[in-house]
C-alpha positions in Angstrom: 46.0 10.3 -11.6 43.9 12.7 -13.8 40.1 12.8 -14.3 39.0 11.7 -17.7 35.6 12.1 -19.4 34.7 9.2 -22.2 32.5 7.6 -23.8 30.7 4.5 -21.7 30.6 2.7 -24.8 34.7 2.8 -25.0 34.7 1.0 -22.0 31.8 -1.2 -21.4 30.2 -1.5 -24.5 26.9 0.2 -25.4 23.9 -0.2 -22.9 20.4 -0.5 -24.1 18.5 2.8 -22.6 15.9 1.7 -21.0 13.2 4.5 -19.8 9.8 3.9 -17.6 7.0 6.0 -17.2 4.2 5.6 -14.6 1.2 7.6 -14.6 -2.7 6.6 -14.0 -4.1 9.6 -16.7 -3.5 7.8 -19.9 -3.7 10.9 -22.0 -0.7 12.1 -19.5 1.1 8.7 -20.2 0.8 9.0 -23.9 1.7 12.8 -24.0 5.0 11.6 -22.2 5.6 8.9 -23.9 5.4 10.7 -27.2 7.5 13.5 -26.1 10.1 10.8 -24.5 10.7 9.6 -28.1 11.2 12.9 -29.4 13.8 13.5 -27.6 15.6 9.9 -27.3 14.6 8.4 -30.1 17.1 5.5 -30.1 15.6 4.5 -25.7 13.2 1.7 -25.5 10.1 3.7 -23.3 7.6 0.8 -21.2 4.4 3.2 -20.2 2.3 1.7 -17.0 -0.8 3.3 -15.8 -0.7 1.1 -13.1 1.9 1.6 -10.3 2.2 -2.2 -9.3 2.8 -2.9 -12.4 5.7 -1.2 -12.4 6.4 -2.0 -9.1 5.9 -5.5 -10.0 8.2 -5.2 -13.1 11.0 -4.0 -10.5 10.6 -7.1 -8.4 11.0 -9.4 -11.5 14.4 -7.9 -12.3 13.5 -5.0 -14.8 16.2 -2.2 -14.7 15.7 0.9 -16.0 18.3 4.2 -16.3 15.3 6.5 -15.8 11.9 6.1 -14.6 8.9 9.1 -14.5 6.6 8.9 -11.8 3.7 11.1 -11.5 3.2 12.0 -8.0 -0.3 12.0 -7.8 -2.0 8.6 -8.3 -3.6 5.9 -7.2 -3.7 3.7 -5.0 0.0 4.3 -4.3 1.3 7.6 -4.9 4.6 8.3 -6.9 6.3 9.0 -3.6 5.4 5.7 -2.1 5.8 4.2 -5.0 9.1 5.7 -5.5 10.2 4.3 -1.9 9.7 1.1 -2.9 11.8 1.1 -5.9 14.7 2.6 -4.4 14.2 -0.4 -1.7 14.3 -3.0 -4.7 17.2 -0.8 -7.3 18.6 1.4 -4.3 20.9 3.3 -7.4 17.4 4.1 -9.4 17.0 7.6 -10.9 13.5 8.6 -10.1 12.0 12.0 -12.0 9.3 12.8 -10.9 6.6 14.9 -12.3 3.6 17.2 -10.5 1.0 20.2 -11.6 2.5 21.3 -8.0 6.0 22.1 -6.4 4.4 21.5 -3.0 6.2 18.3 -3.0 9.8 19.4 -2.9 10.7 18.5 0.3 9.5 14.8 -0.5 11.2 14.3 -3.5 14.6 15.7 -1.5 14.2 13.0 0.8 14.4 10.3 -2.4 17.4 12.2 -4.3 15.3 12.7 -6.8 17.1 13.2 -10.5 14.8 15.4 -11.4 11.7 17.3 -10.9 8.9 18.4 -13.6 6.0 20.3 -13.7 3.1 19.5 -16.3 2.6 20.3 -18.7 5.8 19.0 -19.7 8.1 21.0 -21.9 10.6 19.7 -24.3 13.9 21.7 -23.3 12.9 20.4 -19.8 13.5 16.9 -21.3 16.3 17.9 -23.2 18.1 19.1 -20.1 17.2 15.6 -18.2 18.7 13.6 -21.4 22.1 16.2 -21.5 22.7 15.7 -17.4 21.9 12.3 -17.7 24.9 11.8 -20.2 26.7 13.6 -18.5 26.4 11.5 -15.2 26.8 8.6 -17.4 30.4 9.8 -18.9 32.2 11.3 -15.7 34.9 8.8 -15.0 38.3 8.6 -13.4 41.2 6.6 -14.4 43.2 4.3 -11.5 46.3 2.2 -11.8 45.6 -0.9 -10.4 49.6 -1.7 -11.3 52.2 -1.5 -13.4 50.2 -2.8 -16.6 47.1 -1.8 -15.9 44.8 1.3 -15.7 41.2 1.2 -15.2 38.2 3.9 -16.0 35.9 3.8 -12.9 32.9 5.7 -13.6 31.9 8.0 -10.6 28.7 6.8 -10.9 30.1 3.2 -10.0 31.1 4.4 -6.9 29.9 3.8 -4.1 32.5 5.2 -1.3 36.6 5.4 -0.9 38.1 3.3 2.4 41.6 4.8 3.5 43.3 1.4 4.2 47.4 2.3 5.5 48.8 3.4 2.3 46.3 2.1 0.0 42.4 3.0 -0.6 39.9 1.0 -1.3 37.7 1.9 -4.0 33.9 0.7 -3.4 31.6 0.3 -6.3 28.1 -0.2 -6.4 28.5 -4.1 -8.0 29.8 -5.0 -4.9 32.9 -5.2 -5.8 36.6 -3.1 -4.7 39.3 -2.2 -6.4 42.9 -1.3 -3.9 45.5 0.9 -5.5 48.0 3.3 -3.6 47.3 7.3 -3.8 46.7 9.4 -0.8 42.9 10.3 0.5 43.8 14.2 -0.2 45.3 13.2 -4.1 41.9 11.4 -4.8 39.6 13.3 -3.5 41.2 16.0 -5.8 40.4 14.1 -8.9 36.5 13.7 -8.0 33.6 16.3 -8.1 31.0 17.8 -6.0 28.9 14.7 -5.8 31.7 13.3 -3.2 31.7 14.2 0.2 35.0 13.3 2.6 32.8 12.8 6.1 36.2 12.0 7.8 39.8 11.6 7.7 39.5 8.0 6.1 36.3 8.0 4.3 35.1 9.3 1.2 31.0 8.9 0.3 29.6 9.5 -3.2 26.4 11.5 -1.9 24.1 9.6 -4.6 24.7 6.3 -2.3 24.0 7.8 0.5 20.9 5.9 2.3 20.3 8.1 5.4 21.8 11.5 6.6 21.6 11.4 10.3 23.0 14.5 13.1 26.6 12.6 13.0 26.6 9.9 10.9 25.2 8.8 7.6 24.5 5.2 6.3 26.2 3.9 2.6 25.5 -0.1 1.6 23.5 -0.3 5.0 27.3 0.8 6.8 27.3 3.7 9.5 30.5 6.2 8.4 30.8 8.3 11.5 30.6 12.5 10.3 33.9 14.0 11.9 33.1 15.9 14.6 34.9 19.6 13.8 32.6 19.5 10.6 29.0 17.6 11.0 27.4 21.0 10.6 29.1 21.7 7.4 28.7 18.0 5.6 25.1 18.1 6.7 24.8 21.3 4.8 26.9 20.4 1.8 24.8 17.2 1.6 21.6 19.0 2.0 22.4 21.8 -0.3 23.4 19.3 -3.0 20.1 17.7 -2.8 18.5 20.7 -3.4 20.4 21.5 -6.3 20.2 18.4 -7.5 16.5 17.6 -7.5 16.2 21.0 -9.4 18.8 20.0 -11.7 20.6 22.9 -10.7 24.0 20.5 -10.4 25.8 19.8 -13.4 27.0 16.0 -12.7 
């Protein structure tokens, strides 16, 4: 069982790139809009200078792969705001963009994908398009049996279940898939976004709801931390957070 990086179009076809920004400045929308089709052209880009509209938008069904939230607005802030998306689209990448950094810790707390300062800079969105891809393309390839092999996404997944000799592969559709490998094989295969909390689960860390002092909660489960190493997951988890919201992590 090897990692494998492709194309998402290979496997699932080609998804329409969906992008929405949220900001009540309209000169600040427009700026970001314009610069948002600079640098992906081919993305279809809804602006809102209203934050239940957005909000409202969520509800109804809209998905989007990245939303921009500026943090300060009204009457619902970007970090409210953001709360309540993630409660509607838990698997939502939020980037969220500030004149301040005094609003680190919040954004931690939301996994943000990403975190600007205005004025916005190009490369900066030319660095959120290249890790976005890149999130988008890391996959890894599973026999289900003898005639067939599957490309799971790591983003699809949602956590690994030991199950006797088989695992369980959760994804974020709802859906399983069992094949036979080892815990310690798989776990090999998969990167720094996935965290073993013990012996017979694996967590992706971008599902995880709630980091507690020995446990953390996935899908609304409770997977126990083991107990010889809660101090070290709660630092991996917390220094990957970090990194991530300052796009420090390559994905």
């Amino acid at each position: 069982m090897n990692s494998v990086y492709s194309s998402c179009a290979e496997i699932y076809g080609k998804e329409w790139m969906r992008i929405a920004v949220c900001d009540d400045v309209q000169a600040d929308l427009d700026e970001m809009r314009h610069q948002l089709t600079e640098v992906w052209p081919e993305a279809e880009i809804d602006t809102f200078i209203q934050s239940m509209e957005l909000l409202q938008r969520v509800k109804w069904g809209g998905r989007y792969d990245l939303i921009f939230l500026d943090i300060i607005m009204k009457p619902e802030n970007g970090i409210e705001l953001g709360r309540r998306i993630l409660e509607e689209v838990p698997d939502s990448k939020l980037v969220y963009v500030s004149n301040s950094r005094e609003y680190g810790p919040e954004i931690y707390e939301l996994n943000a994908f990403f975190y600007l300062l205005k004025p916005c800079e190009t490369e900066k969105l030319e660095e959120i398009r290249k890790r976005f891809q890149k999130y988008q393309e890391k996959r890894i390839v599973v026999r289900l049996n003898k005639d067939h092999m599957e490309n799971v996404p790591f983003h699809m997944i949602s956590y690994i279940e030991n199950e006797h000799n088989n695992l369980l592969i959760h994804l974020t559709n709802g859906s399983f898939l069992r094949i036979r490998e080892s815990m310690q094989r798989f776990m090999e295969n998969l990167d720094e976004r996935f965290l073993r909390v013990n012996r017979g689960i694996i967590v992706n860390m971008e599902a995880i709801e709630r980091m507690d002092s020995d446990s953390c909660r996935v899908e609304g489960l409770i997977f126990m931390l083991s107990r010889k190493e809660r101090s070290e997951l709660r630092k991996r988890y917390n220094d990957w957070l970090f990194r991530n919201a300052m796009g420090e992590w390559e994905s």
